[in-house]
C-alpha positions in Angstrom: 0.0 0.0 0.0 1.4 3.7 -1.4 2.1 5.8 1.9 0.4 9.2 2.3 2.4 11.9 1.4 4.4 10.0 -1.5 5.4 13.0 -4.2 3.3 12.0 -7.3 6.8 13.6 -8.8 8.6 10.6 -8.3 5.7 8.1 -10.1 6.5 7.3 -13.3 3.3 5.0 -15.6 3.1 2.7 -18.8 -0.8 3.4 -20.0 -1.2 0.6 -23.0 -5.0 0.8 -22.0 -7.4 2.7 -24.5 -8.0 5.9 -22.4 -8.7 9.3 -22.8 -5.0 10.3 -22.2 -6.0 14.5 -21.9 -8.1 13.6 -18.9 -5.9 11.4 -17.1 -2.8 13.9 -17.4 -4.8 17.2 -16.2 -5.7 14.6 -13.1 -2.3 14.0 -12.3 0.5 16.1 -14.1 3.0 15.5 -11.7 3.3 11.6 -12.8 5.3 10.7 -15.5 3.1 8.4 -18.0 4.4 7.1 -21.0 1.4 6.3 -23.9 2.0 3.4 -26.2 1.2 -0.1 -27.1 -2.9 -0.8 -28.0 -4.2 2.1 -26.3 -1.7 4.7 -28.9 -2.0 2.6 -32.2 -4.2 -0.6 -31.6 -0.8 -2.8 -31.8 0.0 -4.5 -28.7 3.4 -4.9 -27.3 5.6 -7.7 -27.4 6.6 -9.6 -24.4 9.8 -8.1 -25.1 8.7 -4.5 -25.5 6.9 -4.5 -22.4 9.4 -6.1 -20.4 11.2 -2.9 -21.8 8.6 -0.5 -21.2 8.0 -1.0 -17.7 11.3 -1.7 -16.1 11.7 1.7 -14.2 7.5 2.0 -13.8 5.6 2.2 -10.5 2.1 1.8 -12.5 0.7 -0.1 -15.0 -2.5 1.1 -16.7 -3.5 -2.3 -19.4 -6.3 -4.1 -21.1 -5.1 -7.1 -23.2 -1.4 -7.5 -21.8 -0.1 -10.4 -20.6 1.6 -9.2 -17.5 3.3 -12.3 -15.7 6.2 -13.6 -13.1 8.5 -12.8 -15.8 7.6 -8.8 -16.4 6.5 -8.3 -12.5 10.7 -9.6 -11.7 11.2 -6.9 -14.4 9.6 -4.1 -13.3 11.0 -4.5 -10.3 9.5 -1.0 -8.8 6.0 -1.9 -10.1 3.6 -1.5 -7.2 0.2 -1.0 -9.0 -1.7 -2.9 -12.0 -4.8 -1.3 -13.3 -6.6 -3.5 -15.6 -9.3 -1.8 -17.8 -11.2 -4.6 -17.7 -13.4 -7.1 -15.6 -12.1 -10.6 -16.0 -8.3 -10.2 -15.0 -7.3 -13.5 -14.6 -6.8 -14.6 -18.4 -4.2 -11.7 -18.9 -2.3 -11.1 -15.5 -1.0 -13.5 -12.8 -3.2 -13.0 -10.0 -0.3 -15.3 -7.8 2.5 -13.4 -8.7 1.4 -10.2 -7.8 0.1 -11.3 -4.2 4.2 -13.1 -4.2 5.6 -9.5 -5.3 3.0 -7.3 -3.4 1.8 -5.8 -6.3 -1.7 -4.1 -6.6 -4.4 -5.1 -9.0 -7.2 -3.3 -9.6 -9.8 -4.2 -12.1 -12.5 -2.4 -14.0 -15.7 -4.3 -13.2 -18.9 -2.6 -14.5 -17.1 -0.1 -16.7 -19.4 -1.5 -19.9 -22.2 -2.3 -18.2 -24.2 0.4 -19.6 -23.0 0.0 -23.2 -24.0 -3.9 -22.5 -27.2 -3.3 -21.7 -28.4 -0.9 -24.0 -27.1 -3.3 -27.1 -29.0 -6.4 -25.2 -32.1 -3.5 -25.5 -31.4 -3.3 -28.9 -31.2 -7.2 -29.7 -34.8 -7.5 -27.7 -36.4 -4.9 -29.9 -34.6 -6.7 -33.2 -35.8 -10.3 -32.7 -39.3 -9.3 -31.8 -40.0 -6.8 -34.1 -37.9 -8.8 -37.3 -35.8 -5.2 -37.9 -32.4 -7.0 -38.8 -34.4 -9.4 -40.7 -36.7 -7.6 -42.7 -33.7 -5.0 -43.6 -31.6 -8.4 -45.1 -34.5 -9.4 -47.1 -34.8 -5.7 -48.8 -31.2 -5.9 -49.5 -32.0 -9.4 -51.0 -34.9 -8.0 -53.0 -37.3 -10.0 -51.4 -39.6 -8.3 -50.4 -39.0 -5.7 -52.7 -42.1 -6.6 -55.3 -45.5 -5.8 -54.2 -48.0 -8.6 -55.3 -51.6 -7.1 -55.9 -52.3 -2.8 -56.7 -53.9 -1.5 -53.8 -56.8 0.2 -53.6 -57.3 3.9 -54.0 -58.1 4.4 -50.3 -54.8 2.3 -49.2 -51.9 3.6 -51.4 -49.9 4.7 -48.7 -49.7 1.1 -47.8 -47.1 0.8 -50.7 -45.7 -2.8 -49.2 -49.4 -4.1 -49.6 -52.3 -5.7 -47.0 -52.8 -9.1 -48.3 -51.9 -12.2 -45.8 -48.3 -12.5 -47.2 -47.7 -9.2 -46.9 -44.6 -7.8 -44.8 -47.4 -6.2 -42.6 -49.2 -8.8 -41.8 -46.2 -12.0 -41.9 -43.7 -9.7 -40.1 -46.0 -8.4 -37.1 -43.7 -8.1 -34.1 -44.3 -8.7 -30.6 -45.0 -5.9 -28.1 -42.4 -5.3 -25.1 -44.9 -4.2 -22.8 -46.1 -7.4 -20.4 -43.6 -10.3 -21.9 -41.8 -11.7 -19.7 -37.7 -11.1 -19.6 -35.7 -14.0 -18.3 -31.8 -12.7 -16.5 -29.2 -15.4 -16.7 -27.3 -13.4 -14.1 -27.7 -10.4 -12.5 -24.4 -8.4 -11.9 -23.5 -5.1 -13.4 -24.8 -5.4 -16.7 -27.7 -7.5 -15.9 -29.2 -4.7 -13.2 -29.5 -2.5 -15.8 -31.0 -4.5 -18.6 -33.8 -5.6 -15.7 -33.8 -1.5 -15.4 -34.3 -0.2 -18.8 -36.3 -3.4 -19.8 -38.9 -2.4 -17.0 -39.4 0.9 -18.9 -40.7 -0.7 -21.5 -43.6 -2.6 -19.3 -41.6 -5.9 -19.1 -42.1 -8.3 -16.3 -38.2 -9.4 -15.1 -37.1 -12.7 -14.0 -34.1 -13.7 -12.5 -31.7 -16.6 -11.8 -28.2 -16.1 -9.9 -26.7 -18.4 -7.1 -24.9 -15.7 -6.4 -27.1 -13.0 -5.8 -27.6 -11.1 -2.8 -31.3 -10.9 -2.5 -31.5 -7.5 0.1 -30.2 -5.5 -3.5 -32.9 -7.0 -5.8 -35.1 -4.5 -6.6 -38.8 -5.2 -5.5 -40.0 -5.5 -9.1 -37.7 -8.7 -9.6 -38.3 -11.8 -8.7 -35.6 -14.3 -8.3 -36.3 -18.0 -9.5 -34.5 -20.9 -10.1 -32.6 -21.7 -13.3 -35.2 -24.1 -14.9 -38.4 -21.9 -13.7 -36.6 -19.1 -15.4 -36.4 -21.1 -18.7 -40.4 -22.3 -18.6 -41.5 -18.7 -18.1 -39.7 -16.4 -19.6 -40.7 -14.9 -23.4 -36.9 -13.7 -23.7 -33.8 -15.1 -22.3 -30.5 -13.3 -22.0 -27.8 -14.1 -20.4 -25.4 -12.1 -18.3 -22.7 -14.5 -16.1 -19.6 -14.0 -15.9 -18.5 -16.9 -15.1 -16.0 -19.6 -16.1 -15.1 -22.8 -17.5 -17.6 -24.7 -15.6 -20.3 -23.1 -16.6 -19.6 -24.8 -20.4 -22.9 -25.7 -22.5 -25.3 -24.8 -19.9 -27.3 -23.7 -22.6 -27.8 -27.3 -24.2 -30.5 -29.5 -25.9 -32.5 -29.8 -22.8 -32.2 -26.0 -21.4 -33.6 -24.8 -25.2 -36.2 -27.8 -24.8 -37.5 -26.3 -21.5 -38.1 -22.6 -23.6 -41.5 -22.0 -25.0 -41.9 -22.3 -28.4 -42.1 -18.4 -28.9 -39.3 -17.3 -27.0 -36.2 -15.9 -27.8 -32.3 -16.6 -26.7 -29.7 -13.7 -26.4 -26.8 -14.2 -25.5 -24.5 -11.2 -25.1 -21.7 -12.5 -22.2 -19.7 -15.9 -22.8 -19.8 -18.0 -26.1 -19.2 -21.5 -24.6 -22.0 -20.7 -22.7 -23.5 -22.5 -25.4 -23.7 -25.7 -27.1 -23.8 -24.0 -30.2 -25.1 -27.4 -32.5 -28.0 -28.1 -29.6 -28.8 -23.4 -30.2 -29.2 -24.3 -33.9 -31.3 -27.9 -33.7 -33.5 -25.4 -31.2 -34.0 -23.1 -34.0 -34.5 -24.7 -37.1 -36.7 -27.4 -35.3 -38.8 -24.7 -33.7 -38.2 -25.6 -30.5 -37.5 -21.5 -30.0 -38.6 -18.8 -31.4 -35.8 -17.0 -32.5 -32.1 -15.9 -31.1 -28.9 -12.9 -30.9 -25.7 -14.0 -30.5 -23.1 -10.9 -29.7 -20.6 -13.7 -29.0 -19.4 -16.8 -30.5 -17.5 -19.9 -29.4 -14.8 -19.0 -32.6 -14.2 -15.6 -33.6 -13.9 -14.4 -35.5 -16.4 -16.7 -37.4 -15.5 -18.7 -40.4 -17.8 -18.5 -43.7 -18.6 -22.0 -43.4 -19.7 -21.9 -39.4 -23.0 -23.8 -39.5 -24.1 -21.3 -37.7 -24.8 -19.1 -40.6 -27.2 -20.9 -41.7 -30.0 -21.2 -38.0 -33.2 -20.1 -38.7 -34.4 -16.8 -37.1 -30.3 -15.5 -35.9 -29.1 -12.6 -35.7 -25.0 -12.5 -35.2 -22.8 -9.5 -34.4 -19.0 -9.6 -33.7 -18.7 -9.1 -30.0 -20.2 -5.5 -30.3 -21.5 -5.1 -27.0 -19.4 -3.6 -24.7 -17.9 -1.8 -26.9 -19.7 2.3 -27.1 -17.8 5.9 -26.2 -19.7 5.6 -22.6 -17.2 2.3 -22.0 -13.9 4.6 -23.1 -15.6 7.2 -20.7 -16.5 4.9 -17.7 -13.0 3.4 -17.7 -11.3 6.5 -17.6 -12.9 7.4 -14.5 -12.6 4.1 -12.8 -8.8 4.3 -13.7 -8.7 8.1 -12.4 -10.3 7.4 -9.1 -8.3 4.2 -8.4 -5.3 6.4 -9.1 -7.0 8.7 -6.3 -7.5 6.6 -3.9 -4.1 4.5 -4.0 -2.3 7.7 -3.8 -4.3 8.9 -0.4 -3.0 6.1 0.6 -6.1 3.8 0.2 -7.5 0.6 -0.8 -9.3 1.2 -4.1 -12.9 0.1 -4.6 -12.2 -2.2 -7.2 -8.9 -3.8 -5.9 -8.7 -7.6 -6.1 -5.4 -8.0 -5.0 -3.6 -6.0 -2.5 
């Protein structure tokens, strides 16, 4: 733990994190940060490079570097790791850093609202066909109207006869369906928040939970009630390994007929063969996949060819407010270490 009182003067950073670098600097000008790696051109470091970088640093600010035994004995004043991130595990040595003292820090939540907005955005897709529809204009599908309207309906240029887009693509309203949370963290409170302003009824399944903070309009069920009652179903763990397929043949069986997946957190939370038996046998209604078990995809992933799927390439998190959000988590860690404080999202340390 920094001492109160240490001269910022004497801190010299590596930032390989995208940030907004003007806001961190006026923050703290008195510490010396040095810019460069994936958050200055998109190109990460070498092992070697970064080995390099941070031999004299007391701070690292990263996202995507591997920082292990080998770089912590380098940097050999290091004393801080801020990861811009949640899951910290995969890219720094959570072991090494208790052995060497170090600090971590991570950036749980910091996408949370950029999440949850796109898992809004999915919702509104699958039930009222936009993605869909749009593909089959670009395909000239539904680009011929069949039979010439009458006089008193010619602003219905697409036409009103059963077959019609109208009338085969009528969507489902928000308001009263039922929305199913595979988890409820960070991004999962606020999809059960801006879902409710639509009228939706919200669900929820999490071991983990702590039921004082769950808002009186959510219940909390177990995992296979969730399944049998909710119209959508979107998950939101963050979990690990174990968790593996738990979306399967017999978790898709459970689903009504009319509902639809999302899944916006893991790909192998998935059994992505039993997701696409669901589909084209009708066992589900439709699905949105923001994350796949191979990415990025290859043309050939049966996949491509599901009934009713929309697919987008690990968008989610990704929005201005996430750049924003991180920033200030990295600012006030920065703050509090430096008062000589345990920061609010320190894991280690």
């Amino acid at each position: 733990m920094m001492m109160k009182g240490y001269m910022m003067k004497h801190l010299k950073a590596l930032v390989t994190a995208e940030i907004f670098i003007g806001d961190l600097q006026r923050a703290y000008p008195e510490i010396d940060f040095e810019f460069c790696g994936y958050g200055h051109n998109f190109k990460m470091l070498t092992p070697e490079e970064l080995k390099r970088k941070c031999r004299n640093v007391d701070i690292i600010i990263s996202e995507f570097d591997t920082i292990d035994e080998s770089v912590m004995r380098t940097a050999q004043k290091l004393k801080l790791i801020i990861c811009c991130r949640a899951g910290v595990k995969t890219v720094i040595d959570l072991d090494a850093a208790k052995r060497n003292g170090i600090m971590v820090c991570n950036n749980v939540g910091r996408n949370a609202n950029a999440v949850s907005d796109f898992t809004i955005g999915l919702i509104l897709d699958l039930t009222r066909n936009i993605s869909m529809t749009n593909r089959m204009i670009q395909e000239e599908i539904l680009t011929t109207t069949k039979q010439t309207m009458p006089r008193e309906y010619q602003d219905s240029l697409w036409g009103l006869e059963k077959e019609s887009p109208y009338i085969a693509f009528r969507g489902r309203g928000l308001r009263n369906m039922t929305l199913g949370l595979v988890g409820f963290g960070c991004a999962g409170r606020l999809v059960a928040e801006k879902a409710g302003w639509f009228g939706m009824k919200i669900i929820v399944s999490d071991p983990y939970v702590d039921r004082t903070t769950v808002p009186k309009t959510v219940e909390v069920v177990e995992f296979e009630e969730l399944l049998q009652r909710a119209d959508i179903v979107s998950v939101h763990c963050a979990g690990g390994k174990d968790l593996k397929n738990m979306f399967s043949k017999e978790q898709f069986r459970l689903m009504k007929k009319d509902a639809y997946f999302i899944n916006a957190a893991r790909g192998y939370f998935v059994d992505e063969s039993a997701l696409i038996d669901a589909l084209n046998n009708g066992d589900i209604c439709g699905a949105a996949l923001d994350v796949v078990n191979e990415e990025p995809m290859r043309p050939d992933n049966p996949l491509l060819e599901a009934k009713n799927l929309v697919i987008t390439p690990h968008i989610a998190g990704s929005s201005s407010d996430t750049l924003r959000c991180g920033t200030d988590m990295v600012i006030e860690a920065l703050e509090s270490y430096l008062k000589g404080e345990r920061p609010k999202h320190c894991i280690i340390g």
